[in-house]
Structures are given as structure tokens and as C-alpha cells.
NUVEX-430353 format. One record per residue (C-alpha): x, y, z. Coordinates in steps of 0.02 Angstrom, whole numbers, padded with zeros to 5 digits, always signed. Example, Ala and Ser with C-alpha at 12.3 -4.5 7.8 and 13.67 -1.06 7.14 Angstrom:
+00615-00225+00390
+00684-00053+00357
***
This chain:
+02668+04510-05961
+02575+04662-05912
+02429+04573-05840
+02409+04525-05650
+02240+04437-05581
+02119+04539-05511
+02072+04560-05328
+01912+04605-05241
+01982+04775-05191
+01982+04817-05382
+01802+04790-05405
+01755+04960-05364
+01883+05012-05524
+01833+04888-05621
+01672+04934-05604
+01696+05088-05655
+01808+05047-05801
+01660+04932-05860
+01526+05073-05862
+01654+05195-05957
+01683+05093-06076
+01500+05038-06099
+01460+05207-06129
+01598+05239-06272
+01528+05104-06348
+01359+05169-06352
+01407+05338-06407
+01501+05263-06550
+01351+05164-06618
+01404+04998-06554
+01244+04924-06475
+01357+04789-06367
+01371+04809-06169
+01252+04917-06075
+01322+04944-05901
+01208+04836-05771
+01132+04731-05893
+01290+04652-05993
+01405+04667-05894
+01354+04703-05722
+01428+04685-05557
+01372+04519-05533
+01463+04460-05663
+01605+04563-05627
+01627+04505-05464
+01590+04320-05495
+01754+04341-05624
+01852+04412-05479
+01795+04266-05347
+01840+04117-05481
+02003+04189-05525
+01967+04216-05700
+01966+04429-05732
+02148+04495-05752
+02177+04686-05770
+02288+04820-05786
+02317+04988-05697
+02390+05153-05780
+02387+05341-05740
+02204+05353-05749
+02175+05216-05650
+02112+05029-05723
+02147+05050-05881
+02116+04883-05934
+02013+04717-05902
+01973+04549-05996
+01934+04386-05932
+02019+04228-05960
+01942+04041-05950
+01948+03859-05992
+01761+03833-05976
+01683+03855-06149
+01505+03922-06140
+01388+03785-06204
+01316+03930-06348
+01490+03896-06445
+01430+03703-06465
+01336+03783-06603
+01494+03873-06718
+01588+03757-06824
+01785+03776-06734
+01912+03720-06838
+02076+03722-06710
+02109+03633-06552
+02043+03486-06455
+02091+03597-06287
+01998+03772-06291
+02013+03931-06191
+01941+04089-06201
+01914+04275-06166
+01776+04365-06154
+01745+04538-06087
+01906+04641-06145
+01881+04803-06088
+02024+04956-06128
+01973+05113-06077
+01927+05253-06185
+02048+05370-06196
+02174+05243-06199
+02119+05132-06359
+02206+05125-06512
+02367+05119-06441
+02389+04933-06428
+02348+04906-06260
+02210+04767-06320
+02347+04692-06424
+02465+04659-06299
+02325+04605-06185
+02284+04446-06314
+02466+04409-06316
+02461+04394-06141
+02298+04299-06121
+02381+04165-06261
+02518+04166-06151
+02408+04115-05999
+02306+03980-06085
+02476+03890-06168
+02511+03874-05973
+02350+03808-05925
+02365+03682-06053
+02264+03741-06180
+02291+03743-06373
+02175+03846-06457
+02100+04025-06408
+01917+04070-06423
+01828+04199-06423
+01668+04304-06492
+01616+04493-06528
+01437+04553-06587
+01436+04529-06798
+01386+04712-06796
+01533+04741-06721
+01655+04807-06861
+01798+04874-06739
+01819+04713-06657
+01795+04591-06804
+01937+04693-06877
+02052+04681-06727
+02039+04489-06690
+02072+04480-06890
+02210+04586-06896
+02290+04474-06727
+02282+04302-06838
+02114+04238-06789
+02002+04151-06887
+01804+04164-06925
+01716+04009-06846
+01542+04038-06883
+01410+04098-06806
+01299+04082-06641
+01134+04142-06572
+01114+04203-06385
+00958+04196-06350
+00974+04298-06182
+01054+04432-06279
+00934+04426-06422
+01100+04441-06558
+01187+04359-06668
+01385+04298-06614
+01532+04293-06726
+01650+04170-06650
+01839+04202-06679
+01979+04065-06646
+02171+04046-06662
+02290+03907-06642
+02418+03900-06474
+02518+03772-06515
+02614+03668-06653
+02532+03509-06636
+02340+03582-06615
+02225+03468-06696
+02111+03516-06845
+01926+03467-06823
+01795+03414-06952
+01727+03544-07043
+01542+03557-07119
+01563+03590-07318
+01428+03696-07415
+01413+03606-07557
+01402+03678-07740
+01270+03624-07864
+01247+03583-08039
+01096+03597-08110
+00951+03674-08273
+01015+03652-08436
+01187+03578-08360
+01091+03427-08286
+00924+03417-08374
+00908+03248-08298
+00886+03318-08119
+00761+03345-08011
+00716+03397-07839
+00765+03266-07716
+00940+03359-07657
+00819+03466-07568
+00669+03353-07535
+00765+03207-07460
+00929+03292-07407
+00874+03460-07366
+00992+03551-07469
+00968+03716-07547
+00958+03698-07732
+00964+03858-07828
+00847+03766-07968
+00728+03632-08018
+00806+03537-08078
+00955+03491-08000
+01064+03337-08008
+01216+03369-07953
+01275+03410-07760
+01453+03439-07734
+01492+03410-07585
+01678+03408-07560
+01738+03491-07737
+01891+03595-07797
+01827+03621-07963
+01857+03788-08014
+01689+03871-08024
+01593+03739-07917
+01692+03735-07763
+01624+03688-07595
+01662+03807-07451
+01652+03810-07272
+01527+03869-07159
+01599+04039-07164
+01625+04035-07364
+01810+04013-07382
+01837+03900-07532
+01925+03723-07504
+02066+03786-07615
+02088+03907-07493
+02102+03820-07340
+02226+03697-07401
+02321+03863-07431
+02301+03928-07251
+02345+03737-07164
+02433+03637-07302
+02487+03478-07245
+02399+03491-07075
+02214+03489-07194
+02259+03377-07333
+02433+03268-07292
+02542+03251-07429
+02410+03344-07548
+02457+03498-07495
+02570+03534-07658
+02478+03499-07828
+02306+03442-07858
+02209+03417-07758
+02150+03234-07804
+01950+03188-07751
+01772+03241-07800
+01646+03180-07696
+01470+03218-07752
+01257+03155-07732
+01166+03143-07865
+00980+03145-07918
+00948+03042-08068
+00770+03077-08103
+00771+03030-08298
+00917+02900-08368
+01104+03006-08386
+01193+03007-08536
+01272+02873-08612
+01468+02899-08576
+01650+02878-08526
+01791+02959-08453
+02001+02964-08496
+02132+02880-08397
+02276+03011-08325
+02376+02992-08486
+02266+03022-08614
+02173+03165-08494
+02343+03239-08474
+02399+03239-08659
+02228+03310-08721
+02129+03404-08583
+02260+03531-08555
+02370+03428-08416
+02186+03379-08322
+02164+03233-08215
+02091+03083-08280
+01928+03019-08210
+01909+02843-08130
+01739+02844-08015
+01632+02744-07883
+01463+02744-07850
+01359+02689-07695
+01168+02664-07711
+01088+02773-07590
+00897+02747-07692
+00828+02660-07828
+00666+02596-07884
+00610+02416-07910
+00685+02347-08055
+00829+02498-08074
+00957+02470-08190
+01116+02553-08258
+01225+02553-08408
+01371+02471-08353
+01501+02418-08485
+01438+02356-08681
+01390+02193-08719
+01505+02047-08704
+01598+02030-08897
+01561+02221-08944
+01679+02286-09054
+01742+02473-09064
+01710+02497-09243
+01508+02433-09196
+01499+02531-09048
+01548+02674-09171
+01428+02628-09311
+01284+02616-09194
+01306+02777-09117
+01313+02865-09281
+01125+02793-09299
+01081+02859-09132
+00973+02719-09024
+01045+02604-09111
+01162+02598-08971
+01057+02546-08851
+01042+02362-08883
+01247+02357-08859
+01217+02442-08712
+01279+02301-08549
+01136+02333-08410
+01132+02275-08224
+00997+02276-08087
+01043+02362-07941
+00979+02397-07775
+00998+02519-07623
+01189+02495-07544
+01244+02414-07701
+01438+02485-07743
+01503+02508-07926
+01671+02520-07977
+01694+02603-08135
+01872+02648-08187
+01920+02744-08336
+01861+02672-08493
+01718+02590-08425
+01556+02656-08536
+01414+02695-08401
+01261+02780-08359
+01134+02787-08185
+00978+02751-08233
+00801+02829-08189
+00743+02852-08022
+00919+02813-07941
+01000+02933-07823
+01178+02878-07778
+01348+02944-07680
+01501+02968-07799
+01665+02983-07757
+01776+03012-07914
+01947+03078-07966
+01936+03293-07958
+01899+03321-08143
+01761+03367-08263
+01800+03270-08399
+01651+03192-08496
+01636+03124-08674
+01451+03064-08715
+01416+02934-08822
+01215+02942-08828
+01079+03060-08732
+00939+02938-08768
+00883+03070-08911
+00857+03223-08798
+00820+03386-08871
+00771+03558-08772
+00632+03662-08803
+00758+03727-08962
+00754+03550-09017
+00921+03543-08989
+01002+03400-08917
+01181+03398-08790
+01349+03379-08868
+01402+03208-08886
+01612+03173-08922
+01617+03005-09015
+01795+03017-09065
+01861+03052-08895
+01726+02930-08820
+01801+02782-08907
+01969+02841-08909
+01963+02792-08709
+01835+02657-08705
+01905+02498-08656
+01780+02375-08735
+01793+02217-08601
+01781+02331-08445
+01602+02241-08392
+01599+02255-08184
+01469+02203-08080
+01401+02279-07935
+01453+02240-07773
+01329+02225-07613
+01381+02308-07459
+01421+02197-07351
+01302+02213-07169
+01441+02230-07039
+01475+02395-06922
+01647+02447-07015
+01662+02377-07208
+01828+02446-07321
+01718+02412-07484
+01839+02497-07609
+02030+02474-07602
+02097+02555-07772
+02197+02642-07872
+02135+02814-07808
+02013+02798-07667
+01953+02715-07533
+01788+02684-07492
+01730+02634-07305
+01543+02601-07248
+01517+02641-07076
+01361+02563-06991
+01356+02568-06784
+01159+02512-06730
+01047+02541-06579
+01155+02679-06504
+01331+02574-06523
+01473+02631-06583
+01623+02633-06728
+01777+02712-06744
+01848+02822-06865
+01976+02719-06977
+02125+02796-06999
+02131+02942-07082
+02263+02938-07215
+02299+03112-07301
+02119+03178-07265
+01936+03103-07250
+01761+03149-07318
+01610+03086-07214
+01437+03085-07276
+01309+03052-07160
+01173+02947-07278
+01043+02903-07141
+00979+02876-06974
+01036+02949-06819
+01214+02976-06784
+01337+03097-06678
+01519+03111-06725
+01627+03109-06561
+01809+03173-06505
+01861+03215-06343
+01736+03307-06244
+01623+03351-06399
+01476+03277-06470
+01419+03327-06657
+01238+03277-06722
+01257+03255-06884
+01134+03301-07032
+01069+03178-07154
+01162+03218-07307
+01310+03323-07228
+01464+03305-07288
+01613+03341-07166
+01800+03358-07218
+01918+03277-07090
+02090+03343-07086
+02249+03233-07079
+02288+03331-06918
+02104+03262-06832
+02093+03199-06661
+02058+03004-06656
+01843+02994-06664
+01707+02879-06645
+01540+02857-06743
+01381+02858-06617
+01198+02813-06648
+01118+02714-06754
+01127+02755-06950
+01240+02724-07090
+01388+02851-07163
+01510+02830-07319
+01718+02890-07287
+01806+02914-07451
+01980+02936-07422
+02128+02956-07558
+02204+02798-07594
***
């Protein structure tokens, strides 16, 4: 270690290191510390009395300087950390001048990871000015990761945190996906309501689809820094996503906005998916009410005593379908099952969570005679429609039951868990099995672990790694947890 803790005799150094160094920066364009504002003595000297500033003296005197904590500054409650349940940080590293570039400031990190692993810590945090292209590509080039940003309002700039992991068995923590959308000509049945009633930023009007937690190619969801899901099951493998970490990866969770009735359709098992959609997943889905209007139905199965060669007939003839078509009233926190096979299709007016296999496979039987302003109407794939269609597959809806923690799907694929604490009680987290996805649907609620407290968002969806610390569900709302099955 070349590090030793400063003492008050070094101030008058350090001092002077600090305003050196404040001035290179300046001269160099970098608009970050100005000597007697940030950093001053005060601050200097309150680092020295606490125990926290450690330096380093060479031929030209103190040559070196960074402080070293446990105490997180309450501004980083704002960036989305990914590592560690037990945090320390640096702030203030300070090399001088004529000295940088010569990996002094790299073998000063080494060392302060060195002193937080024995202070118990296991993560390292930190932050540099986003303007700040030196130092973003140092802490990148020593293994750290992009957190996300933060806003000091003292300083009047915009913070890039930084973070890296200490230890082996450092937790991951929930992160907040950016979802991807689907929408125009892709979803003419859209509308508005991702935004209106979920605040999310739609590129178009309209838009039905958001997904949320996605590894589709071209639609994946990202994290708040815009790395792609696919990557970050790359980076942390089976510390993210359990035994998913080889291979596909094996959920879709999305929210729709069903302004006009969707298509009339079905989707493959694995096999036939697998023989004729170019080794694809097959597509077995579960939907949970989130809004519907009075009297809301859905397609849900064919009529009882349909046959294949009818259903085929009829759909040759266009709405002639329809009266084959099974329909069931549902209602807000109803739950529908629908496995491959099943012939379906959400209504008007009905916005609703899905959780699905991770594929696009869709074969329409019937778009209720839609045309665009071409007159042309959307594909339809009758022969691959029935080739799946399983003919008796006629579920009904099942109502959420009205207790705090409710395991409402148990199947094949998925898992589907209602979580419902009220007037400011509290639930905990089931276990997480391979990974998580929570959606916050409504009311007020904070997700808790450790020491930390995290409001969530109406709408948000958060990924929760198989490596997350054990949490509880605060407030007084309702959320959805999809987990692979």
C-alpha cells in the first residue's frame, strides 16, 4: 500500500496540492474544482479530523490525496447502483500535475479497495462531473461500472456515478428497466394510455405495446444507463439470471393498451415453434387485468363442439368467425391463463399486464376486417393458426384472490405472484428463484433492503437478480412478480 492517513501537519501540503491541481484542471478545460469553493480548507480539514483523507508524499512534496468513506452522501439515493448492499466511497482524488499519467491514481484505487474490503465494505462508489471525459475514462478503464446519474444542486451539475464490486458474494440490486415499445402500423389497435396512465414515453400515438422486461432482438429493454438486458446477463451471468445464464433467455413481460379489440389469434407450443420458426421458443402467456370497461370481454377459446375444419371454413368467409368465437366477461384483477393453442384476443378498452414465454410468434386467424388507409388489411396465417390450435382449450378467468401475498400462477413456465401490503404494512419478497420482474401497478409503495428505501413508480418495472438481498414491499398499493417457473 502506498497510502498512509493524513495528519493535521499535512494540511498546509494538502492544501496546496488541492489548489495546484484545481488550477490544472481549469487550464485544461475541465470546469470541476475551483480552489476555495470545491474543495476548500474546510473541507479539507474536516477530512483530516474524521480520519477519512489518506495521501501520499514524493519528491515534490504531496503528491497525492483522495478520501476514503463508508458514509454515502444522501445525493447517490438518486442513481440506480447495481452492486453491493455495503458501500464505500472516494471522493476527492487529487494527483498532482506533473505527476499524472503515470499511474499514481491507479494504484491509489487499488489501495482505497483495499481499505474498504477491511472496513467491511463490498462495493466501491464513486462520482466525477459527466463533462468530465478524463475521469469517466479512467474509472472505465479500472472495471467500474456506469450507475446513472445525479443532480447536485449546490454544485449546479450533473453527476455520473461509477461503482465496482469488492467482493465475491456482493449482492446485485434491482434495477429500473427502460422499456421498449411497439406501436403505428405494428399495433394499430393502440392508443395513448402507456403514457397517460403510466407515464411512459411513447414514441407514437398509437401505441400498444410496452416492453418492459424484453430480450427480443430489436425491442430490448435496457437499463437506466442503456445497456441492453442481453448484455448484462453477459457481464453477471448466473449472479443476474440463475441458471439462465447459458441459452435463452426464457420471459417477456409486457403492458398493453387495447384501445380497439386485437386480432383474433394463437401461438405454437416449443415443438412445433422449434421445428418451424427457425429453432424459436414457443409462446404460452398470462394475462392480469389491470383496466377494463363495464361489460369487457375477450376471446378466450372457440365455442364448446367447434371443429377444426369449421373454424377453417368460417375464417375463409371472414366474420363469419365471430359467432365461433368463446367470449368471457372480465373485470379489473381478473388472471387468464392461456397456454399454447388456446385461440384468444383482449378486447376493447382493456389494458392488461402480460407475462409470456420470450418470443414473437403470432399467427392471426381474423382482424375483425381491418384495412389501412391503403385498404389493406394485416396478414393473417390460417394454416399455421390451426395447425397449433387445440380446439377444447376453453379457460376461464381467474379472480385475484384479496390477500397481502397471492402465488396466482404455478405453471409450466412462470410464476405469477400478486403482492398487496395496505395502510403502510408490509410484504416480503418471495423467493426469488433464477431472477424476478416487479411491476408496480398502483398505489403507493417503497421497495426495501437493508438500509435503503426505493419509491417506486406506477408502472415501473424492476429486474431482481438471483444474487438480491432478501426485501420487503412497503406502503399501500398493489405489484405483480413474474418469475420463471
Amino acid at each position: 500500500m502506498i497510502l498512509r492517513k493524513a495528519r493535521e501537519s499535512d494540511l498546509p501540503a494538502l492544501f496546496e496540492l488541492f489548489r495546484i491541481t484545481s488550477n490544472h484542471m481549469t487550464s485544461q478545460g475541465v470546469e470541476h474544482w475551483h480552489w476555495g469553493e470545491y474543495p476548500n480548507e474546510e473541507l479539507v480539514r474536516q477530512d483530516v479530523l474524521d480520519g477519512r483523507l489518506w495521501c501520499l508524499y514524493g519528491e515534490q512534496g504531496m503528491i497525492l490525496s483522495v478520501t476514503v468513506s463508508t458514509e454515502t452522501t444522501p445525493v447517490y439515493s438518486s442513481v440506480n447502483w447495481l452492486f453491493g448492499i455495503r458501500p464505500g466511497v472516494f471522493h476527492r482524488l487529487a494527483v498532482h500535475p506533473a505527476l499524472q499519467s503515470q499511474g499514481l491514481g491507479r494504484q491509489a484505487v487499488a489501495d482505497v479497495e483495499t481499505i474498504l474490503i477491511s472496513l467491511g465494505c463490498d462495493c466501491l462508489r464513486c462520482d466525477a462531473q459527466v463533462t468530465n471525459a478524463r475521469a469517466d475514462r479512467f474509472y472505465m478503464s479500472l472495471g467500474m461500472r456506469r450507475a446513472g446519474t445525479a443532480y447536485l444542486e449546490d454544485r449546479d451539475a450533473v453527476y455520473m456515478g461509477y461503482e465496482k464490486r469488492l467482493t465475491e458474494d456482493c449482492p446485485l440490486l434491482p434495477i429500473a428497466m427502460q422499456p421498449a415499445f411497439r406501436g403505428g402500423k405494428l399495433t394499430p389497435w393502440g392508443g395513448d394510455r402507456l403514457r397517460s396512465v403510466y407515464g411512459k414515453e411513447i414514441p407514437e400515438v398509437p401505441t400498444g405495446e410496452s416492453l418492459e422486461v424484453s430480450c427480443i432482438p430489436g425491442l430490448e429493454s435496457k437499463d437506466s444507463t442503456g445497456v441492453p438486458l442481453t448484455e448484462l446477463i453477459r457481464l453477471y451471468g448466473g449472479k443476474l439470471v440463475g441458471r439462465y445464464q447459458f441459452g435463452a433467455f426464457p420471459l417477456l413481460l409486457k403492458i398493453i393498451d387495447a384501445q380497439e379489440p386485437l386480432s383474433v389469434q394463437v401461438h405454437p407450443n416449443d415443438e412445433y415453434a422449434a421445428k418451424h420458426e427457425h429453432g424459436k421458443l414457443g409462446k404460452t402467456e398470462a394475462w392480469l387485468i389491470l383496466d377494463a370497461p363495464e361489460n369487457a370481454e375477450l376471446v378466450y377459446g372457440i365455442q364448446p363442439g367447434t371443429t377444426l375444419d369449421q373454424l377453417k371454413t368460417a375464417c375463409e368467409h371472414g366474420a363469419d368467425v365471430e359467432p365461433l368465437l368463446r367470449r368471457v366477461k372480465v373485470k379489473r384483477g381478473d388472471v387468464c391463463y392461456i397456454p399454447a393453442g388456446c385461440v384468444h384476443a383482449i378486447g376493447a378498452g382493456i389494458m392488461l399486464y402480460e407475462i409470456q414465454q420470450s418470443s414473437d410468434i403470432t399467427y392471426r386467424f381474423y382482424d375483425w376486417n381491418r384495412v389501412d388507409e391503403h385498404g389493406k388489411g394485416r396478414e393473417l396465417h390460417l394454416k399455421q393458426a390451426l395447425a397449433v390450435t387445440d380446439p377444447e382449450d376453453a379457460p376461464e378467468p381467474i379472480p385475484a384472490p384479496e390477500i397481502p401475498v397471492a402465488r396466482v400462477l404455478d405453471k409450466t413456465y412462470f410464476t405469477l405472484d400478486l403482492l398487496r401490503p395496505r395502510r403502510d404494512s408490509s410484504v416480503h419478497i418471495p423467493h426469488i428463484r433464477d431472477f424476478g420482474l416487479l411491476t408496480m401497478l398502483d398505489g403507493e409503495l417503497t421497495l426495501c433492503w437493508e438500509q435503503v428505501e426505493r419509491t417506486l413508480k406506477k408502472g415501473e418495472s424492476l429486474f431482481i437478480p438471483n444474487a438480491a438481498p432478501p426485501m420487503i414491499l412497503r406502503g399501500d398499493g398493489q405489484a405483480a412478480l413474474s418469475m420463471p417457473r
